[in-house]
C-alpha positions as CSV (number, residue, x, y, z in Angstrom):
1,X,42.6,107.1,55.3
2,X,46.5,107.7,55.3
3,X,45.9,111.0,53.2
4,X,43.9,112.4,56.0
5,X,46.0,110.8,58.5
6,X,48.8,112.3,56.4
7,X,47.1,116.2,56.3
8,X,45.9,116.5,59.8
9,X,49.0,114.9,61.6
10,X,50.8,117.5,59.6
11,X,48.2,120.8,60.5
12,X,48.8,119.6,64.4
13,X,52.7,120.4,63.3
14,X,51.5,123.6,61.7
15,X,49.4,124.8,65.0
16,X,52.7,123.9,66.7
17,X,55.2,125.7,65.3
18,X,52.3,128.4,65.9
19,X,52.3,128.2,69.1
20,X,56.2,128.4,69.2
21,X,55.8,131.7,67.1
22,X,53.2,132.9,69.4
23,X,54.8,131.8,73.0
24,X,58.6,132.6,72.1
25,X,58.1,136.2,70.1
26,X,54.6,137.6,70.0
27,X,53.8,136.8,74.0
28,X,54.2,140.4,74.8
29,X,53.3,142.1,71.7
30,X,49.5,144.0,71.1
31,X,48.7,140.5,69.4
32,X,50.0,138.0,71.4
33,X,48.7,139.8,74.7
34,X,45.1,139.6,73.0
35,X,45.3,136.3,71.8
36,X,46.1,135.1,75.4
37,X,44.3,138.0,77.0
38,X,47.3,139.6,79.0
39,X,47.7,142.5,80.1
40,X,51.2,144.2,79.4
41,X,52.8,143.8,82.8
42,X,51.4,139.9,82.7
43,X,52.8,139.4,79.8
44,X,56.1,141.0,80.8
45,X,56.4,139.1,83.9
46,X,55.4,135.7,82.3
47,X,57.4,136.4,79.1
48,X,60.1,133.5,79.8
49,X,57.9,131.1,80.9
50,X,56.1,131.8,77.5
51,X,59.3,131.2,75.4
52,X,60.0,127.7,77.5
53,X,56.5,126.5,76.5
54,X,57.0,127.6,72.8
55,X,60.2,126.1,72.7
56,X,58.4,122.4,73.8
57,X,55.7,123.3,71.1
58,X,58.6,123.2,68.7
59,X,59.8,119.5,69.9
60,X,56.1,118.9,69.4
61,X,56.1,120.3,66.1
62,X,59.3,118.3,64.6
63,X,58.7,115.4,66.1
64,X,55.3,115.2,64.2
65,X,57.9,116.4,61.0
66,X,59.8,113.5,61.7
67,X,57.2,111.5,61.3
68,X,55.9,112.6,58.7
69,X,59.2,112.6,57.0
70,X,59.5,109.0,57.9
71,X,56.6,108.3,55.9
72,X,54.5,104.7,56.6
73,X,56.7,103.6,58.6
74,X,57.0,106.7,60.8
75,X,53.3,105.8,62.7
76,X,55.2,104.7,66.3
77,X,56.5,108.2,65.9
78,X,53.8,110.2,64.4
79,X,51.3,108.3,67.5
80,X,53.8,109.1,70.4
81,X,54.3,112.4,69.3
82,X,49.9,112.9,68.7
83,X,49.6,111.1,72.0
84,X,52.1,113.8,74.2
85,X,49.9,116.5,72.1
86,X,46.6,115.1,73.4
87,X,47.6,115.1,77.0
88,X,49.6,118.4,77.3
89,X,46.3,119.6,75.7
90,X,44.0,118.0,78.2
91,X,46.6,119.4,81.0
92,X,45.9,122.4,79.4
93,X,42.7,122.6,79.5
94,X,42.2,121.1,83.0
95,X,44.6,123.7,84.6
96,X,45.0,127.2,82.1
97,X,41.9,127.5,79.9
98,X,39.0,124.8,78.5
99,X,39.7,126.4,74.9
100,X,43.0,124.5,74.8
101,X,40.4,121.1,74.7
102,X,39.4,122.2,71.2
103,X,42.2,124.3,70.0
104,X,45.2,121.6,70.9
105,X,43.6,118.0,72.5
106,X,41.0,118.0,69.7
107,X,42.9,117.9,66.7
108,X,45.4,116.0,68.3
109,X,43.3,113.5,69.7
110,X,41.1,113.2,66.0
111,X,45.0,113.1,63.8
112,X,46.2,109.9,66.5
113,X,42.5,108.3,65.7
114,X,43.5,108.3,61.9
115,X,46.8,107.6,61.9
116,X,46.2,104.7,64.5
117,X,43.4,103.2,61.8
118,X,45.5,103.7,58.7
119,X,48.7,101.5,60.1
């Protein structure tokens, strides 16, 4: 249980710093405009709002590496971390697009589950 716990806590990281890439330095590229489905002057306009949200991605990101780092005893921080994953996703998907349910909440929600039942 802690291996899996240990693999998908650290793909939720992975997707994270992702999403960092993505929001901070592809948000107006060909790619980033047709993974968020933007047109250029959307993504122009919206291009700093894009970096601020990558940049919380990040925190996400290391503070899931930090818990990882910390090994067993790291699960307060590895949960908290999950847990603020799972509800910017479900804000996510409530108020910009349902696909952020699957994409962010889902993997987060399932990596807290495991991590909660290997303590």
């Amino acid at each position: 249980m802690n291996t899996a716990a240990t693999i998908l806590t650290a793909l939720v990281a992975l997707l994270h710093a992702w999403f960092l890439v993505l929001e901070m330095f592809l948000w107006d590229t060909p790619y980033g405009r047709r993974v968020f489905g933007l047109t250029e002057e959307k993504a122009r306009a919206t291009k700093m709002l894009a970096m601020n949200q990558g940049l919380y991605n990040g925190f996400l990101a290391a503070g899931l590496v930090w818990g990882l780092a910390l090994g067993p005893p790291g699960a307060a921080v590895k949960l908290f971390f999950l847990g603020c994953v799972v509800v910017a996703g479900v804000f996510g998907a409530a108020t910009a697009s349902r696909k952020i349910l699957f994409v962010q909440a889902g993997p987060g929600a399932l990596a807290f589950a495991l991590v909660w039942l290997a303590r």
